[in-house]
C-alpha positions as CSV (number, residue, x, y, z in Angstrom):
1,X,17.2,-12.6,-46.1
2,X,19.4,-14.5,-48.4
3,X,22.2,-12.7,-51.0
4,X,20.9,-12.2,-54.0
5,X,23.2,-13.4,-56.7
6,X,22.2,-12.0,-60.0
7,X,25.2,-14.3,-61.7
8,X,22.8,-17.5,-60.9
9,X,19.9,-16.8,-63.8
10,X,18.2,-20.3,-63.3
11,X,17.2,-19.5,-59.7
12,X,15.6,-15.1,-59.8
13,X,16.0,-14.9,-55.9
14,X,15.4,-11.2,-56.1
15,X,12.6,-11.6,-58.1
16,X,10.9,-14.0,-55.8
17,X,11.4,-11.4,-53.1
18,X,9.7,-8.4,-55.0
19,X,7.0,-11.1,-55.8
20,X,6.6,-12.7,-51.7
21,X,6.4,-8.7,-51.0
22,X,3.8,-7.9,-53.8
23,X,1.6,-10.8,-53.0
24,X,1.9,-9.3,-49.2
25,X,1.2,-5.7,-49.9
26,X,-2.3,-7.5,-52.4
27,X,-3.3,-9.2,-49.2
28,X,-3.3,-6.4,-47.0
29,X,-5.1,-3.9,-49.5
30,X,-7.6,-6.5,-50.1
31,X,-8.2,-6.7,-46.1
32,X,-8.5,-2.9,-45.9
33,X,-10.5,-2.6,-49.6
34,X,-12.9,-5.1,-47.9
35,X,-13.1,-3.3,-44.6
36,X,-13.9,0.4,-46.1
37,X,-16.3,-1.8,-48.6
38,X,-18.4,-3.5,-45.5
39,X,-17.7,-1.0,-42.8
40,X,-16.0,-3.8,-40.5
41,X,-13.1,-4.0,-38.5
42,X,-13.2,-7.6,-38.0
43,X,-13.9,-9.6,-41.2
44,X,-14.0,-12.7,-39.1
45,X,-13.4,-14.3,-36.0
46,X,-9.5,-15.2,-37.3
47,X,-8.8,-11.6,-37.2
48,X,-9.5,-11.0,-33.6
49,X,-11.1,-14.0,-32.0
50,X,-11.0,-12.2,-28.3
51,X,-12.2,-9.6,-30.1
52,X,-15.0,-11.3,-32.4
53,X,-16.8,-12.5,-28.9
54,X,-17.1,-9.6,-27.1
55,X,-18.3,-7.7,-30.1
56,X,-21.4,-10.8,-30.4
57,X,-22.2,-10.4,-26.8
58,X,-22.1,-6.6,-27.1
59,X,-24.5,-7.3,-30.5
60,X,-26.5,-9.9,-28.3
61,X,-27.2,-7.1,-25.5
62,X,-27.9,-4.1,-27.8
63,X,-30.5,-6.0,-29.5
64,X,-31.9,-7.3,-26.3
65,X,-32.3,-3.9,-25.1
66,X,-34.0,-2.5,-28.2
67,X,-36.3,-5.5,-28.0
68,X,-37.2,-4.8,-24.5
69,X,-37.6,-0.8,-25.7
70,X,-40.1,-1.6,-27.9
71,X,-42.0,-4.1,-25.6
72,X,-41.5,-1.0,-23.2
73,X,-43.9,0.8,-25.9
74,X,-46.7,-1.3,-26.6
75,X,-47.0,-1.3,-22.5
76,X,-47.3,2.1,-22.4
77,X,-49.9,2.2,-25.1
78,X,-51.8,-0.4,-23.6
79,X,-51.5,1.2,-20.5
80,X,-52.6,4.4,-22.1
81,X,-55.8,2.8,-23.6
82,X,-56.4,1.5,-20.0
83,X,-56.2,4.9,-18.8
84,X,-58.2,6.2,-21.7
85,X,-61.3,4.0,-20.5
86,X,-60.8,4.7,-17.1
87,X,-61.1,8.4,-17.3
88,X,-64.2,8.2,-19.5
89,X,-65.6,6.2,-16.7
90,X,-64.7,8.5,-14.2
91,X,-66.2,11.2,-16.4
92,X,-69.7,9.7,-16.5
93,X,-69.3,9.1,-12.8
94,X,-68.9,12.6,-11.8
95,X,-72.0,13.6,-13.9
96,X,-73.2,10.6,-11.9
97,X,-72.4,11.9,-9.3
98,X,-74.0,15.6,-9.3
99,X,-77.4,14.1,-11.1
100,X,-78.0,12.0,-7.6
101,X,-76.6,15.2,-5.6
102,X,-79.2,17.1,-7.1
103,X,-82.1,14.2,-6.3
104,X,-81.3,15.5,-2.4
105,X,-82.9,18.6,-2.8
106,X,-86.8,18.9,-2.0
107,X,-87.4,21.2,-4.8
108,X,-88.0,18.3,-7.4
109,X,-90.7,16.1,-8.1
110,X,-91.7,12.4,-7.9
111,X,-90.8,12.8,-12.2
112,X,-88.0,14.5,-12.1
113,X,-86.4,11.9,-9.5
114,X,-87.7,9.1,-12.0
115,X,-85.9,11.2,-14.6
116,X,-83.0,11.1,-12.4
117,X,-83.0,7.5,-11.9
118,X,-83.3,6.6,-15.6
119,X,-80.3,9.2,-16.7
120,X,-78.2,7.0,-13.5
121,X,-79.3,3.6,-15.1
122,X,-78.2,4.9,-18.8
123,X,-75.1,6.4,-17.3
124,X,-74.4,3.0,-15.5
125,X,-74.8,1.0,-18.6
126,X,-72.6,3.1,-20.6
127,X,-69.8,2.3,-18.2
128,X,-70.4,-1.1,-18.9
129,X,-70.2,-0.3,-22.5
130,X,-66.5,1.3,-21.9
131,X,-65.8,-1.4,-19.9
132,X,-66.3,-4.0,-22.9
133,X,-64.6,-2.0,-25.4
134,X,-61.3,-1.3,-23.1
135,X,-59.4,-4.4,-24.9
136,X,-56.1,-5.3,-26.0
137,X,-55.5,-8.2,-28.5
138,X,-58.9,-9.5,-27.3
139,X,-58.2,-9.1,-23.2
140,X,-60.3,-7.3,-21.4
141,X,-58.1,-4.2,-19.5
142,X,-60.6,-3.3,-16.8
143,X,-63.2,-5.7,-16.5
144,X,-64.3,-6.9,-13.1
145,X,-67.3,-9.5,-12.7
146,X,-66.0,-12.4,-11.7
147,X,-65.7,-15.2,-14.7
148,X,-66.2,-12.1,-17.3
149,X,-62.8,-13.4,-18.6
150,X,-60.4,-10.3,-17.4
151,X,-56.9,-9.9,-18.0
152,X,-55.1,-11.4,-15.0
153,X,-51.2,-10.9,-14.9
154,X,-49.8,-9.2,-17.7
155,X,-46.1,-9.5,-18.7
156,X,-45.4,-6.4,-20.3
157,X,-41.2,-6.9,-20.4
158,X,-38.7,-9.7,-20.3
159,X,-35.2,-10.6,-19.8
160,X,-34.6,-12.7,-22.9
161,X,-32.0,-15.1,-22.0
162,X,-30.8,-12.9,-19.2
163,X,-29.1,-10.3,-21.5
164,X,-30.4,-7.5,-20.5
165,X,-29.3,-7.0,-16.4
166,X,-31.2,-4.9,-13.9
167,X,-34.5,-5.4,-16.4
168,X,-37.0,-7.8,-14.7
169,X,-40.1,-9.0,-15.9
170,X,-42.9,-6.0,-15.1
171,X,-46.2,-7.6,-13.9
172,X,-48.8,-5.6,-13.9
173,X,-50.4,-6.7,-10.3
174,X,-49.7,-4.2,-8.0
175,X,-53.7,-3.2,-8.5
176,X,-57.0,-5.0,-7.8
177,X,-58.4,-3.5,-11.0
178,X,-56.2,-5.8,-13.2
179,X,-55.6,-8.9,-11.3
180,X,-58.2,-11.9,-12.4
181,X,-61.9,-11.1,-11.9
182,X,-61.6,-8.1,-10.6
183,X,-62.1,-4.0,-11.7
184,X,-64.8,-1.7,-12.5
185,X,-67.5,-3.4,-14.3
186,X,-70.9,-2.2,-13.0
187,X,-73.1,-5.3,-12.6
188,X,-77.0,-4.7,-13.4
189,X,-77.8,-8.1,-11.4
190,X,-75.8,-9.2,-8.1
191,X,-73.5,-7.3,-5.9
192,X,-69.8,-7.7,-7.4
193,X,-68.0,-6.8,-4.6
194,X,-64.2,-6.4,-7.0
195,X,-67.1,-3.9,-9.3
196,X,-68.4,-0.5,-8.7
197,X,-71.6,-2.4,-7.5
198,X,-73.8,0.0,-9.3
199,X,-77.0,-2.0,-8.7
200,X,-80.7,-0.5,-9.0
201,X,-80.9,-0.5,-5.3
202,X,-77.7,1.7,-5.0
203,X,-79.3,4.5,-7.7
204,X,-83.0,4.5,-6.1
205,X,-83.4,8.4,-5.8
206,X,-87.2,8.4,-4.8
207,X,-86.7,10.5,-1.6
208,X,-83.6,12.9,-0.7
209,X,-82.4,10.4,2.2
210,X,-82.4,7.4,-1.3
211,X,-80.3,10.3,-3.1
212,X,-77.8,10.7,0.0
213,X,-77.5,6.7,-0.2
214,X,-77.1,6.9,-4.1
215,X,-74.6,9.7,-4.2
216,X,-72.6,7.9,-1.4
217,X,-72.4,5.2,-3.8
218,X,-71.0,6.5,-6.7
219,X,-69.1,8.8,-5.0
220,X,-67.4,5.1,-3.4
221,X,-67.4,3.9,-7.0
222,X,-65.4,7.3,-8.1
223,X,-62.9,6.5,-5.6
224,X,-62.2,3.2,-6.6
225,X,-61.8,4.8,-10.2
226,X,-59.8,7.6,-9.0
227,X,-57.3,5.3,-7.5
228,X,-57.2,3.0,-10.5
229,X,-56.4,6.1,-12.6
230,X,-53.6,6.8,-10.1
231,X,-52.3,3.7,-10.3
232,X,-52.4,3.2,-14.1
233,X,-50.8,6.2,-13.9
234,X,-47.7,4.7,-11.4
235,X,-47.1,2.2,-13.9
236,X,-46.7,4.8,-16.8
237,X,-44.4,7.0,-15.1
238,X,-42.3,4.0,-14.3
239,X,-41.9,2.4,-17.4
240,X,-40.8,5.8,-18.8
241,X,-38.1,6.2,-16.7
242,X,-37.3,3.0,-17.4
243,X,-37.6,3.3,-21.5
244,X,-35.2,6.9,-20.7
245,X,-32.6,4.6,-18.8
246,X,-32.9,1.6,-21.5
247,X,-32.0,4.4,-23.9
248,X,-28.8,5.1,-22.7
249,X,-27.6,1.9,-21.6
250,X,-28.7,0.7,-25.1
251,X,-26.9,4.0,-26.8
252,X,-23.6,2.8,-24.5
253,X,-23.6,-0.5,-25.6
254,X,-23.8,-0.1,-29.2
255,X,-21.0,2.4,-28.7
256,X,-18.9,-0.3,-27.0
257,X,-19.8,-2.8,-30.1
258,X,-19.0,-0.1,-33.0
259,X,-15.6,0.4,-31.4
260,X,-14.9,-3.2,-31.3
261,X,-16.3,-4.4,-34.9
262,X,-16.5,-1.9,-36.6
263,X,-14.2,0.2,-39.1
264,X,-12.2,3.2,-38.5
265,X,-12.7,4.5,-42.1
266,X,-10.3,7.7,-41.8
267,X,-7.6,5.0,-40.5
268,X,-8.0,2.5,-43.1
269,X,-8.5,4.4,-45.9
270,X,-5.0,6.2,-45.2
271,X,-4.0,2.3,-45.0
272,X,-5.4,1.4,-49.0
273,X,-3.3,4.5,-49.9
274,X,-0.7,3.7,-48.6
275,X,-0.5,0.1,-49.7
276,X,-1.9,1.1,-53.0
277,X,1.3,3.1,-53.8
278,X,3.1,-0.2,-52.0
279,X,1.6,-2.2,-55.0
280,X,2.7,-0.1,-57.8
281,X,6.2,0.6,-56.5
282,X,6.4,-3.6,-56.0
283,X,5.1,-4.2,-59.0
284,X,7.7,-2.0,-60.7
285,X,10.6,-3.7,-58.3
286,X,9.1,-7.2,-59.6
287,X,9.8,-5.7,-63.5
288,X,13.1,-4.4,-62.3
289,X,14.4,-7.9,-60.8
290,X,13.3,-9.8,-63.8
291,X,15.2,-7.7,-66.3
292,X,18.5,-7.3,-63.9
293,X,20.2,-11.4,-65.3
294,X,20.0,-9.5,-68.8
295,X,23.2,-8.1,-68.4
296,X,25.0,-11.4,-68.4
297,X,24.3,-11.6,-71.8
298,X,26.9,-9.4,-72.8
299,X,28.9,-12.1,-71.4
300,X,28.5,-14.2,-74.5
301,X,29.1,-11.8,-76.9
């Protein structure tokens, strides 16, 4: 720093130094005014460039993540309404089920059998029913006759632009009950062999050996549900674990961005304090230095 010579009044070096150091001490208040204002550590990239990029590409993968959570949720809701249908069907299949197991008994009647056999056609068309109504945005979830326009693969996450590692894209093809043209509809005129194939034929209870056959049948048509049930089920229980994991990893990764961008407001409030006072006391420096030539006046008296 150069002397200051207060004898040299056309030149004020020592006010140009209070007034360099009060312009400094503006700037930085205004830097730690406008962090505690926005909440930001870094203003822009110019204040920590290194700093600025890994902060985006935290951003970038938090956001990912919470995207892929809530994709994570509408799967498990679909999933649940696929499990929703699915047990109703397996309801009206065990009721199904003991209507033709009591058709094997010799203790009823030619119209009690035809009784039985109308309750086993109703029951079979309201599975049909539940089958038509199990949608999601317009796709059928457990439809089965062939060409009945069924879901096919479903994509129920994705790795958008590859920010989210370890998360692959879930398709849901692991059973035949969702793939393409297949599941649990119960066709009324040919043999579906992907269905439940709960044809006419298959519910004729007119003698006890017809209501061994039919009960055979539904019973192999409760399996199929039962395992469809199980496997919905497998999907569920894995995207959970997968939402709980997501969580965390998503909860780390925001932490790792807030330390980076963001503001430490205990720190730089104790900062605008501090230069605050800075400011008055240059200020009063700045006063100080202007008035100091005056005493060469007396000079010239």
């Amino acid at each position: 720093m150069s002397t200051v010579d207060v004898t040299r009044i056309a030149g004020n070096i020592g006010a140009l130094y209070a007034l360099n150091s009060l312009k400094d001490v503006n700037n930085q208040l205004a830097v730690h005014q406008q962090r505690l204002a926005s909440g930001k550590q870094l203003l822009s990239a110019a204040d920590d460039p290194a700093g600025m990029s890994i902060a985006t590409s935290f951003n970038i993968r938090s956001q990912a993540m919470q995207t892929t959570l809530s994709a994570i949720g509408d799967a498990q809701n679909l999933l649940s309404n696929t499990e929703t249908g699915l047990s109703k069907i397996e309801d009206i299949l065990v009721k199904m089920e003991n209507k033709a197991l009591q058709s094997k008994g010799d203790t009823i009647g030619t119209d009690e059998r035809n009784a039985i056999f109308s309750q086993l056609k109703s029951f079979r068309d309201e599975i049909n029913d539940i089958v038509s109504q199990t949608t999601w945005n317009g796709r059928n979830l457990i439809s089965g006759a062939a060409g009945s326009g069924s879901t096919g693969n479903l994509n129920f996450l994705t790795d958008p632009n590859g920010a989210v590692a370890g998360v692959s894209t879930f398709s849901f093809i692991a059973g035949s009950y969702i793939s393409a043209g297949q599941g649990f509809y119960a066709s009324t005129t040919s043999l579906d062999s992907t269905g439940l194939g709960l044809l006419d034929q298959n519910l004729f209870v007119t003698t006890t050996t017809a209501g061994s056959a039919a009960a055979i049948a539904i019973n192999s048509a409760l399996n199929a549900v039962k395992e469809g049930i199980a496997q919905v089920g497998a999907f569920e229980a894995r995207l959970s674990f997968k939402s709980d994991t997501l969580t965390v990893q998503q909860a780390n990764v925001q932490a790792a961005y807030n330390r980076i961008a963001n503001a430490d407001m205990a720190a730089e409030q104790v900062e605008a304090s501090k230069l605050t006072i800075l400011q008055q006391t240059s200020t009063a420096m700045l006063a100080q230095a202007n008035t100091a030539p005056q005493f060469l006046l007396q000079l010239f008296r």
